[in-house]
ROMIVEX-450601 format. One record per residue (C-alpha): x, y, z; residue in one letter. Coordinates in steps of 0.1 Angstrom, whole numbers, plus 5000, padded with zeros to 4 digits. Example, Ala and Ser with C-alpha at 12.3 -4.5 7.8 and 13.67 -1.06 7.14 Angstrom:
<sites>
512349555078A/513749895071S/
</sites>
This chain:
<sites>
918048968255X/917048628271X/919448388282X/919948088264X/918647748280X/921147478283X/919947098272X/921346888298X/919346608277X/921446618251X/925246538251X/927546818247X/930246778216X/933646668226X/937146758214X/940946728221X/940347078246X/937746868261X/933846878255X/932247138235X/929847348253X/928547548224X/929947638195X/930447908167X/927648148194X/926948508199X/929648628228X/926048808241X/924148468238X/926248268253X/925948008280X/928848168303X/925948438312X/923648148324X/926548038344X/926948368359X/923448368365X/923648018386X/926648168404X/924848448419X/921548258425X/923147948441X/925148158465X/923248498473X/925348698501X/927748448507X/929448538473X/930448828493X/930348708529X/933548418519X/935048708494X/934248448466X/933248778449X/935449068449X/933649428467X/935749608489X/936849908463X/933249948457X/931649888492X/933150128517X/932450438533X/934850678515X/933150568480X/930250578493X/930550968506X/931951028472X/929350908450X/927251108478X/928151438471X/927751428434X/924451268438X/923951598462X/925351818434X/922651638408X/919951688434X/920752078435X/920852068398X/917551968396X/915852148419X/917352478406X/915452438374X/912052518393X/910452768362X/911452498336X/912352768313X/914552568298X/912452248284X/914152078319X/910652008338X/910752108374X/910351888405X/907251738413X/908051748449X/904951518462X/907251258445X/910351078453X/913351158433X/914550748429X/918350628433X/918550278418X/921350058422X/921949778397X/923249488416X/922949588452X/924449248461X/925549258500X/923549558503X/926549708520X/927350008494X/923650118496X/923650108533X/926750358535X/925450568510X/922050678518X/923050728555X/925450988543X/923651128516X/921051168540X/923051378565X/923951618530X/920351678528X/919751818561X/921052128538X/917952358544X/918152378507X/917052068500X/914951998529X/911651958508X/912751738483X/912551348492X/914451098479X/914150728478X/916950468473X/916150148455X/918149868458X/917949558431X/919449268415X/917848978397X/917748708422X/915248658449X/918048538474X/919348868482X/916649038484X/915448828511X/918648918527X/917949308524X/914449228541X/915649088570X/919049298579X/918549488609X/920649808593X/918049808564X/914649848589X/914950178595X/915550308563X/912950088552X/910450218577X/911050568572X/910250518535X/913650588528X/914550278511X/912850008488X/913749678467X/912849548436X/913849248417X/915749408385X/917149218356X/919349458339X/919349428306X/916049248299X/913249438326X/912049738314X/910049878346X/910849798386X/907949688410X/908749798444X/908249608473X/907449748501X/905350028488X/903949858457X/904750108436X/905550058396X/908450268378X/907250268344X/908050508318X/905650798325X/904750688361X/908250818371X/907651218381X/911151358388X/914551288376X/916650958384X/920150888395X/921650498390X/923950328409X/926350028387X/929449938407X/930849608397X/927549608371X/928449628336X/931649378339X/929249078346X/926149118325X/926648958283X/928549188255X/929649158222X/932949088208X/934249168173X/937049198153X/938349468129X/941049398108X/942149658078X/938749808079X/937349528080X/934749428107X/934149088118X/931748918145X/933748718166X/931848398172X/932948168204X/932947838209X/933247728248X/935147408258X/935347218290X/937546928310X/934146848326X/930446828323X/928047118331X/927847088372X/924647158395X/926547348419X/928547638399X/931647668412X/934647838405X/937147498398X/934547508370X/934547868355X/938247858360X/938447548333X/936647638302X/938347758271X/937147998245X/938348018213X/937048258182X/936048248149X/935448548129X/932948558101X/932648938083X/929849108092X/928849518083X/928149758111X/924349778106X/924649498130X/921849548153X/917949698151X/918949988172X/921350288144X/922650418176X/924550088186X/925250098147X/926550418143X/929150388173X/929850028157X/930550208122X/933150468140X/934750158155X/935550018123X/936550298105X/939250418132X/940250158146X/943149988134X/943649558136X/941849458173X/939549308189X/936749548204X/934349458230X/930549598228X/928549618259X/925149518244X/923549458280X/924749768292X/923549948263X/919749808270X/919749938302X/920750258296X/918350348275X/915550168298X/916850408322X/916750738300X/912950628290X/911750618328X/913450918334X/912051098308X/915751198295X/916851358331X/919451118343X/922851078364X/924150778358X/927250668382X/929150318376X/932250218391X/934149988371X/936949768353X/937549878315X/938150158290X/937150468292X/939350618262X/939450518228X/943250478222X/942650208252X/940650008226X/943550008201X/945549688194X/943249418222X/943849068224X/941248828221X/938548948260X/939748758289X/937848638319X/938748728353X/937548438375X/936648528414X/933848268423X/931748428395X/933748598362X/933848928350X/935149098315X/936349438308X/934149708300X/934449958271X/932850248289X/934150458263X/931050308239X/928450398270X/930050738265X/929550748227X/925550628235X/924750938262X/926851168237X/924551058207X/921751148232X/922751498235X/924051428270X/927151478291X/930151218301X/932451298330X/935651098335X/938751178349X/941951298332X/943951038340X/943950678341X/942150508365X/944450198389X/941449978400X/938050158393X/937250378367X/934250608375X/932650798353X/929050998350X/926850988327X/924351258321X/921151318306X/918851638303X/919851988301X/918752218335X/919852578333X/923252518350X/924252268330X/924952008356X/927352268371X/926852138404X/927051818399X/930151878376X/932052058404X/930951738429X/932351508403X/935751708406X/936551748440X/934751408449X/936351168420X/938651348400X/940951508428X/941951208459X/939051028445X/937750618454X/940050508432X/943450688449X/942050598480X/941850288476X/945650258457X/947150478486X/945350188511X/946849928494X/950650088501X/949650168536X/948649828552X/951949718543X/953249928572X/950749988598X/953149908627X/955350218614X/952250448621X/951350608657X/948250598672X/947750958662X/948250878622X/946350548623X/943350748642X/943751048612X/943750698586X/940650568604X/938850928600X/939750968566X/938350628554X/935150738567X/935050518598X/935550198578X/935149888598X/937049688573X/940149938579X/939549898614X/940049518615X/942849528590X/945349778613X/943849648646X/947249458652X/948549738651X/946349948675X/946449678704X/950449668699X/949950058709X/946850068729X/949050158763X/951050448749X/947450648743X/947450978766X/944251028779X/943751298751X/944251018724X/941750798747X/939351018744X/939551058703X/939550698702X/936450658728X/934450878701X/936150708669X/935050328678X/931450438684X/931750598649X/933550308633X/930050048649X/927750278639X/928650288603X/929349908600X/927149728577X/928349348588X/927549048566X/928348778585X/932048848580X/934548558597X/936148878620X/934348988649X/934449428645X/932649398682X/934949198698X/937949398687X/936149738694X/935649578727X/939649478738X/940549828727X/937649978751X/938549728781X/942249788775X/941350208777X/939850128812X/936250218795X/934749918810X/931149998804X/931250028766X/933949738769X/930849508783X/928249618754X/930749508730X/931049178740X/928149108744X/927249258710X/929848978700X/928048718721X/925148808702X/926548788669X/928848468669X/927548288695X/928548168732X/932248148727X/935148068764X/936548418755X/933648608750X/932148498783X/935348548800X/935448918790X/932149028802X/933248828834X/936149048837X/934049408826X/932149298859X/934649228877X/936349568869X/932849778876X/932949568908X/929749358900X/931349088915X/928348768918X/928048898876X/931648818869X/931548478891X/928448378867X/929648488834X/933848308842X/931447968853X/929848018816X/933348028799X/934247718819X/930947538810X/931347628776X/935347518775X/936447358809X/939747388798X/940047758796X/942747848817X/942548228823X/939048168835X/940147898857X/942648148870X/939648438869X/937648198890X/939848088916X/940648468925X/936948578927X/935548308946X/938348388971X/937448728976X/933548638979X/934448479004X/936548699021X/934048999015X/931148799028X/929748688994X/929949028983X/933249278971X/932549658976X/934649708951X/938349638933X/941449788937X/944149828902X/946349608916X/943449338914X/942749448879X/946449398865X/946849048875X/944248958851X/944348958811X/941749028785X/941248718764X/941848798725X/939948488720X/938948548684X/941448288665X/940848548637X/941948868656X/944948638667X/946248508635X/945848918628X/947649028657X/950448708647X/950548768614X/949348458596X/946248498584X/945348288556X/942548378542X/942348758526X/943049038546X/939649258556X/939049448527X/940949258503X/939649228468X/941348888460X/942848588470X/940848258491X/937948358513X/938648278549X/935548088554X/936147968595X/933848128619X/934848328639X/935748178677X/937148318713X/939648068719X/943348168720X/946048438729X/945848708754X/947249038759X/948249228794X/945049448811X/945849788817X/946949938848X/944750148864X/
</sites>
């Protein structure tokens, strides 16, 4: 369904809530979803960069690993069915088997995903079959963005990974960009798998209203203190009213008797509510099921409900308002489309806290999806995304309670999540002198773990400079000096940065290095006193040594300090930041950049 234009030429209405927008209009066809649309355009990535936009529950490594092994368990599904005995065609294995994700945003979730389903199909099982991940979203913006993140170029050059501008809802084939190729129904070979975390919440629905059997469409009309702006911005989403008017209406609602028929069930058991219908969502999935030729795993994260007695007895939809907006979903009506389709829904037994996950399945291979049914159990069902991210949200409350030992376990179960990493790093400098050599040695392996699975986004806290304090404070001076300069590459020539990598010199005994990088801290901020201090001490021994030190003893190590420069790591290592804490899926974005001006802690004796 195309959006409808707004006519700035003519005046909107007015009323006592304000001006009228629109009124008496299609929930579907409503302007809100060209707001939404402005939203996303105007800002790209930095929706998600200033946490206008919340991601986290849907953007990290332990979801990511999840969704991972029940694509795995789909893959083995389908290549099982090699004699297609059973009407299930096999694998055309000259072809990729395609993974596209609906509204890739960041790119982040893709990033994590496909590196670790990847390592899964090392599996000699699988080593034959190739697999390519597509990410998409409507706006031009962020793809640009995918094209140019250094993370992505691998991927992209192995042939691993594609784009493709994708408007859910309305597109009905994907055009991809690096290779050219065109998924069309009957160009596709193999069976598909799609990606919609955070998807279905955002694009346009339905509303009605049953009451006594009775079904109604629930027309809105949208009010607002202030004209349409240029910029969409949240002050604005966050003001306008909607308010409903129901007119009766029968269930033979749309063109399509499937949508009809689950709208007829509606109205016949449900008692007095108002039931939301996601038409969007509804378009795509059967766009999806006709380029698959009917094999298809469809995996979506979100907000909504996923039984029926959940639909009982709703208020009038609201809006959730994070930069852009988002409504609930009634995933139970997806469910009722893939079961009219002769296909399979998996959800879990109980209620979901923050995401609700389910799969949805079409085709029939010999197993019956076994595979991918016993991945969706041990991966989603059973300490699933959802309970991970629940039991996260009790344990940052008490990170100084933990041990390095625990927080280490913490950090490996997360999947090395950089976001984690940041969040409990007060807590790992408070203890970063009480590691035995042992726990050194588990940590030395665990930061490289935590950088190489970091997808960063610009984020205001620096992962590089922090991995780099913990190295320096271990006495692992070498990897301490990449870091910073990794920082130095990232946010810029910053006093404390500069400092650092003078004092990693000074520690490896590179002693004219050190004198050159503590005159760049000074340059950059004259008044930096520990590399004043720094400074003083090294040009003394120069010139003791004869311009040159063969080398430094632990007791000239201690009298110096590591600068925790980053005014983000110290308002975390205080306890005052502002903004949301890393990870945080609400709450103000903490939009300063990151800078290396600030507190210290003790070096570490050697």
């Amino acid at each position: 369904m195309k959006d409808q234009a707004l006519d700035k030429t003519q005046p909107p209405a007015s009323s006592e809530a304000g001006l009228i927008l629109e009124q008496n209009q299609r929930l579907s066809r409503s302007l809100l979803w060209q707001f939404q649309r402005t939203f996303f355009d105007q800002q790209g990535v930095e929706a998600w960069r200033q946490g206008m936009v919340p991601f986290y529950v849907t953007s990290n490594p332990f979801i990511a690993q999840a969704y991972a092994r029940v694509v795995f368990g789909f893959l083995r599904d389908c290549y099982a069915a090699r004699d297609g005995a059973t009407g299930f065609a096999p694998l055309d294995l000259s072809q990729p088997i395609y993974i596209v994700e609906l509204g890739a945003g960041s790119g982040r979730f893709g990033a994590y995903f496909l590196k670790r389903l990847l390592d899964l199909m090392k599996h000699p099982i699988l080593n034959d079959v190739h697999v390519q991940y597509i990410m998409t979203d409507f706006t031009e913006r962020n793809i640009a963005y995918w094209q140019a993140h250094p993370a992505l170029q691998p991927l992209l050059e192995a042939g691993q990974l594609d784009f493709a501008r994708f408007d859910v809802g309305n597109d009905q084939e994907l055009v991809l960009r690096h290779s050219g190729a065109v998924l069309s129904p009957g160009s596709v070979k193999n069976p598909m798998v799609v990606i919609a975390n955070y998807c279905f919440d955002s694009l346009p629905q339905d509303v009605f209203y049953i009451a006594d059997g009775q079904l109604y469409e629930s027309l809105i009309t949208l009010h607002s203190p202030q004209p349409v702006p240029d910029q969409m911005d949240q002050q604005f989403l966050a003001g306008l009213e909607i308010t409903h008017e129901h007119v009766p209406t029968t269930a033979d609602y749309y063109d399509d008797p499937d949508l009809n028929h689950i709208l007829k069930a509606y109205q016949e058991r449900l008692p007095n509510t108002f039931l939301l219908f996601p038409y969007a969502a509804f378009q795509c999935l059967g766009t999806f099921a006709r380029l698959s030729a009917g094999r298809l795993l469809l995996l979506s994260g979100d907000k909504g409900y996923i039984r029926e007695e959940d639909l009982i007895s709703r208020e009038p939809p609201a809006i959730a308002i994070h930069g852009s907006f988002s409504m609930m979903v009634n995933i139970h009506a997806l469910g009722q489309f893939i079961l009219q389709q002769g296909g399979q829904v998996l959800s879990t037994p109980h209620r979901h806290a923050s995401l609700g996950i389910c799969a949805f399945l079409l085709g029939q291979p010999p197993s019956g999806y076994a595979e991918t049914r016993l991945a969706y159990a041990e991966a989603i069902e059973n300490g699933g995304p959802d309970d991970f991210y629940m039991l996260r949200e009790g344990i940052r409350k008490h990170y100084n309670g933990f041990t390095l030992g625990e927080l280490l376990a913490y950090l490996r179960l997360s999947g090395w999540d950089a976001d984690l990493f940041i969040d409990c790093f007060p807590a790992l400098m408070e203890q970063s002198k009480g590691a035995s050599p042992a726990l050194r040695e588990e940590f030395y392996w665990a930061l490289q773990q935590i950088w190489d699975t970091y997808y960063p986004i610009g984020e205001w806290y620096d992962v590089a400079f922090c991995i780099g304090l913990l190295f320096y404070t271990w006495n692992y001076y070498h990897e301490a000096l990449r870091f910073f300069q990794l920082s130095l590459q990232r946010y810029g020539a910053e006093a404390a940065t500069a400092h650092n990598i003078g004092l990693c010199y000074y520690a490896l005994g590179q002693v004219e290095e050190a004198l050159a990088w503590i005159t760049q801290a000074l340059v950059i901020d004259p008044l930096f006193q520990p590399a004043k201090e720094l400074r003083l001490k090294v040009q003394a021994q120069l010139q003791r040594a004869g311009a040159r030190l063969p080398g430094t003893t632990p007791a000239d190590i201690l009298a110096f300090q590591s600068t925790i420069g980053n005014r983000a790591v110290q308002r975390l290592i205080q306890g005052t930041t502002s903004g949301p804490r890393p990870g945080s899926d609400g709450g103000e974005a903490q939009a300063e950049r990151v800078t290396h001006q600030g507190a210290s802690v003790p070096s570490m004796e050697m």
